[in-house]
N, C-alpha and C positions, 0 to 999 in steps of 0.2 A: 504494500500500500504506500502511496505517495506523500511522502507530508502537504500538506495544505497549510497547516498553522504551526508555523515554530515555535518552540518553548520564547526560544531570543533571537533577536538580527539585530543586525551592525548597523549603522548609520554614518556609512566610511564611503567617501566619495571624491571627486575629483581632486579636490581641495588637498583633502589629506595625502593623496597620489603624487599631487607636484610637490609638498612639503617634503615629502619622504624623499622623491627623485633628489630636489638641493642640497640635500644632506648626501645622498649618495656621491655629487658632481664633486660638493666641497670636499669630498675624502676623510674628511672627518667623522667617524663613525662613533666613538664613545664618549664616555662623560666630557663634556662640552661645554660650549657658549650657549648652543638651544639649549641643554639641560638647566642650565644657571637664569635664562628667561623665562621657562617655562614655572621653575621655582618661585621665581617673584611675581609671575605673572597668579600660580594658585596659592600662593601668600595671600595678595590682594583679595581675590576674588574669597578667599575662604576670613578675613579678617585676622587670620593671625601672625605673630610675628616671625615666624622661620617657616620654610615649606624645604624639606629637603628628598630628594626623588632618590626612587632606592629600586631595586630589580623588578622586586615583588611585595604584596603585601603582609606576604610571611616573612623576609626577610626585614621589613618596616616594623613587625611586630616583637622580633627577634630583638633587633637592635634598639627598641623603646626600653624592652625588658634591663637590656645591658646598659641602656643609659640612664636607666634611673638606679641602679644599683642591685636587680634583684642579681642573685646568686643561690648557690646551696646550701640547701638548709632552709631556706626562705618558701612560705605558701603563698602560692598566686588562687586568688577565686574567679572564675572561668562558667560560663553554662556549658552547659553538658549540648544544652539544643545551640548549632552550630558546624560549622564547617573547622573536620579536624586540624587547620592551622591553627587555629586559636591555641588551642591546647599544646600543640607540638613546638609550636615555639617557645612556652614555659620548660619545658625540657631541653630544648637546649641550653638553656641557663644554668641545667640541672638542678632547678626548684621543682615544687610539686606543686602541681595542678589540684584545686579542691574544687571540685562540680558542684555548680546550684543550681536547683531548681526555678522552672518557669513559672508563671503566673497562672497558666493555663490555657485553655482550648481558644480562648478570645483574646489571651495577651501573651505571645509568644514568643515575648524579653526577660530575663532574669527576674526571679520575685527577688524583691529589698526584704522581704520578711526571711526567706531564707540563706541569704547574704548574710545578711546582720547575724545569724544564728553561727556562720559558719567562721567566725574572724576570730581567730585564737591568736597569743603571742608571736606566734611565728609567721603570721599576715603580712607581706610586705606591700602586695598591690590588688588591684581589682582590674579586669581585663573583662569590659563590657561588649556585647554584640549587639547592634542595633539590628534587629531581625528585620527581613522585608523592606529596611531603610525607615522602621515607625524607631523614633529616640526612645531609650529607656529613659527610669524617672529618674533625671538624672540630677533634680533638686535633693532628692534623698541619699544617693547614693554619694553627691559630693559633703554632704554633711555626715554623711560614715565616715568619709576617707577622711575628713577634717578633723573629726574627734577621735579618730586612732591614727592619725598620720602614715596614711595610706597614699599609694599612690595609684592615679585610675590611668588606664590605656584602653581608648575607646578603639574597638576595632569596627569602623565603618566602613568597611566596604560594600553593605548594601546599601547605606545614608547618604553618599555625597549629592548635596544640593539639598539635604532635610534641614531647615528650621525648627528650632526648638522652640517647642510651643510650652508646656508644663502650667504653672498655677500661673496667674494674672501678676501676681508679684515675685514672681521667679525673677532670680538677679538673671537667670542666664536666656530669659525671654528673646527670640527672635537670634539668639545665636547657631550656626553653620553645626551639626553632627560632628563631631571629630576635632571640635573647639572645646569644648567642656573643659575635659580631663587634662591631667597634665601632658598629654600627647596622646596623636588621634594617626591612625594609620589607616590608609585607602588604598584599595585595589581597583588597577587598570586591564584586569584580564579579559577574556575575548567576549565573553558574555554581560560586563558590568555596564551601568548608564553613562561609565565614560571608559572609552575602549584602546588602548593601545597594544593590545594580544597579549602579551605581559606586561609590568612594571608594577609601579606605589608610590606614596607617598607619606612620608612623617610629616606632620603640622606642630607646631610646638609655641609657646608662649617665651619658655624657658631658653636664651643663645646657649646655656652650659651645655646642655643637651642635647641641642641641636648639634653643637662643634664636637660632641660626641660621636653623634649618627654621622655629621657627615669624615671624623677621623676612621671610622669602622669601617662605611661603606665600603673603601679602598685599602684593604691591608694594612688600614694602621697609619697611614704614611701622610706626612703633613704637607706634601705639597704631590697637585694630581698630573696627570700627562699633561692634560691642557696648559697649566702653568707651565712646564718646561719646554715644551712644542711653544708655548706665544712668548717666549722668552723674559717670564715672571718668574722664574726659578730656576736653579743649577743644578742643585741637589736635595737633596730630602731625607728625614729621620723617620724612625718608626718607633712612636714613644711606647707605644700599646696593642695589645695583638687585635689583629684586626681582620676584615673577611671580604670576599670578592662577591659583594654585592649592587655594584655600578648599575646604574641605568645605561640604555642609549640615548645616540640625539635623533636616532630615529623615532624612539622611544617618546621625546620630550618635541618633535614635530609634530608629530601625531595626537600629544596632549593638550598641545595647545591650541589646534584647533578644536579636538572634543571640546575643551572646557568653555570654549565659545556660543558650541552647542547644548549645552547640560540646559538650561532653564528652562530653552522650548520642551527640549526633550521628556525631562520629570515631566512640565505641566500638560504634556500630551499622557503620558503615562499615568497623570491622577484623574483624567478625563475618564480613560478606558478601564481604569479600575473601579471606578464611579459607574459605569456604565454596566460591568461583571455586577455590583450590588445591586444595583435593579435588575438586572436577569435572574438573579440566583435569590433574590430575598424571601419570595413564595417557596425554598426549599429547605424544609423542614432538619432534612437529613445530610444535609451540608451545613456547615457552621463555617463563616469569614471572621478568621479574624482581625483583631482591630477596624472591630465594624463603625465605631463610632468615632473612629479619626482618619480625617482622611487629608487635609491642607501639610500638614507636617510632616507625611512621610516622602521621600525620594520613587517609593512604589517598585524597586530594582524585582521585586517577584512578584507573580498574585496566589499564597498560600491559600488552600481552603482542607477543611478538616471532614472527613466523610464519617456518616455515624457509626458505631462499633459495628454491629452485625452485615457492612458489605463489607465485601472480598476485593483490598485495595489494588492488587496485581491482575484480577481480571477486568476490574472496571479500566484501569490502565492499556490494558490490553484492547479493550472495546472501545476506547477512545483512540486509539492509537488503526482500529480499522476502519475508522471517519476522518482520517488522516490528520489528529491531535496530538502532538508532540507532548509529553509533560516530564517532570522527574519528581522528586520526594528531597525536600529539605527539611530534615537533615536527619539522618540515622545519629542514635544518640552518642557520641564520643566515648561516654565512659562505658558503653560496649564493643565497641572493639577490642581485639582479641590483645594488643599489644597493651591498652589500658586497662582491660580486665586483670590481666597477669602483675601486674601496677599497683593494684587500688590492695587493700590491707582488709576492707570491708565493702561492700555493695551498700553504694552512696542512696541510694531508696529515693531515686526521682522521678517518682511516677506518674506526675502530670508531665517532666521533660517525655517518656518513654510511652505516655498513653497518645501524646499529640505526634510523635515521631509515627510511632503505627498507623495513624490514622489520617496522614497529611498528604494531598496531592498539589503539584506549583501548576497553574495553566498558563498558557501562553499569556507574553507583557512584554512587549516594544510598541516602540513609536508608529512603527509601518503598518498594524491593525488598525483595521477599522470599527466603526460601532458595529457596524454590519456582521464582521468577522466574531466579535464578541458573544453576540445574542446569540447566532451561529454554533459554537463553541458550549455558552450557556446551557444552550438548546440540547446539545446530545448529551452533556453532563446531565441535566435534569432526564432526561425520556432514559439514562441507563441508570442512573440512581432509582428512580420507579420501578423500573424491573427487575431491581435487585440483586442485579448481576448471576 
């Protein structure tokens, strides 16, 4: 069967083709002058003080880790519901990963009730997921970290371009995802709302930190090829061991027209997610969640939760013979086999594990139509009624 409706598609065009071509002409292929504009340019645009571009957004998370200090011996708190970089780069630190629980079926961000529960002396940070691009509450979770001197690393790479919306008196009212916390890392992979095939980005408020990430990125070493190729430097030290996680400038061409495009982008994306709630609202046996917000999220996936008694791999299967693309985010982390053999006890998250079983993504890009929605809509509901 053909696909018809993709999970995701690109919104890469002419534009991004000549940018990439200039880069190819100048011979300049790695960390760069476009890396270094494209930084000041998502500085700007995201309001914070450093933007530093790093491979990946596992590698961004990796090096937030290292730049704030965690190490071993030290617990990072982590959801379990997410995508396993999260986790994996607490391990490279070789700290422990401690899994918290979700909110549930309708809010599918870290609960603060079980957070709080989980911060023992040896707590050094909090590593938040904003699911679907909806911000967690991140009025409560920066007042955790404040009263235990915690540090937050917001991992947004389904957020970028979400607005925090939170209570009416929120200090952090109307601020960019991945601004909160003391550093916010973003993924540019081939599926995200902003697309470079790989890449990321660290944001940070903090220069200490920042002149960390960007000493790391490249071995350590205090001055980069560009410098010595533009004849800014001769030579160079390596005060600190450090890892080969460079962006390109194909990389940082590519970003910078995306992030030109992001705004249309997301608000065609919360159009067509808007538009999924009215097709699906008559259905009983589907649950959306964060039904009741919709301006604040980025919208990077459209989660929906199917009731216990269907069978998620054949309705999958039957959607997929109406030519509907979908996948399941996210199998719960601390089941996997390498964290299981890890954990000392079964972390008992069983709203993260009840919404894992029960969760299908449906198609969410720009290039659908309403049409293509109710469409989609349409066969989810006529196979949910038949009960698979």
């Amino acid at each position: 069967m053909a696909l018809r409706y993709l999970l995701s598609d690109v919104d890469i065009g002419d534009e991004e083709a000549s940018a990439v071509a200039d880069v190819v002409r100048s011979k300049w292929l790695s960390l760069g002058p476009r890396t270094a504009a494209f930084e000041r340019e998502f500085a700007a645009y995201m309001g914070a003080g450093h933007a530093v571009a790093i491979s990946n957004c596992t590698a961004a998370l990796h090096l937030a880790l290292l730049a704030h200090g965690v190490g071993p011996g030290d617990e990072v708190l982590v959801p379990s519901y997410t995508f396993v970089a999260s986790a994996n780069a607490i391990l490279y630190q070789r700290a422990t990963p401690v899994f918290v629980d979700i909110v549930g079926p309708h809010d599918l961000n870290l609960c603060c009730d079980d957070l709080e529960a989980k911060v023992t002396p040896r707590t050094k940070a909090i590593i938040v997921v904003h699911v679907a691009g909806f911000p967690v509450d991140m009025d409560r979770v920066m007042r955790l970290a404040e009263s235990r001197q915690l540090t937050v690393i917001e991992d947004a790479c389904h957020a970028i371009g979400a607005r925090y919306q939170g209570q009416p008196d929120s200090q952090f009212l109307g601020r960019f995802a991945g601004t909160i916390g003391h550093s916010g890392c973003f993924s540019f992979f081939a599926n995200k709302n902003l697309v470079t095939g790989e890449g990321g980005m660290l944001v940070t408020d903090d220069a200490s930190v920042a002149e960390r990430v960007r000493l790391a990125r490249s071995h350590g070493m205090t001055k980069s090829s560009w410098d010595k190729a533009s004849g800014r430097a001769s030579d160079y030290d390596v005060p600190s061991l450090g890892f080969n996680y460079r962006p390109t400038e194909m990389t940082a061409a590519l970003g910078t027209i995306q992030l030109r495009k992001l705004e249309a982008s997301n608000a065609r994306r919360r159009e067509l997610a808007a538009a999924y709630r009215r097709h699906l609202a008559d259905t009983p046996a589907v649950t959306i969640p964060f039904a009741e917000r919709l301006p604040d999220s980025a919208h990077h996936i459209f989660p929906v939760l199917l009731d216990p008694g269907i069978d998620r791999s054949k309705l999958r299967a039957r959607l997929l013979e109406h030519g509907i693309q979908t996948s399941v985010h996210y199998p719960p982390v601390h089941e996997f086999s390498h964290y299981r053999s890890r954990l000392s006890s079964d972390p008992r998250l069983s709203r993260t594990v009840d919404a894992s079983a029960r969760e299908v993504t449906l198609p969410l890009h720009p290039f659908l139509t309403e049409t293509d929605v109710e469409e989609i809509a349409g066969v989810l509901k006529a196979c949910v009624a038949a009960a698979v």
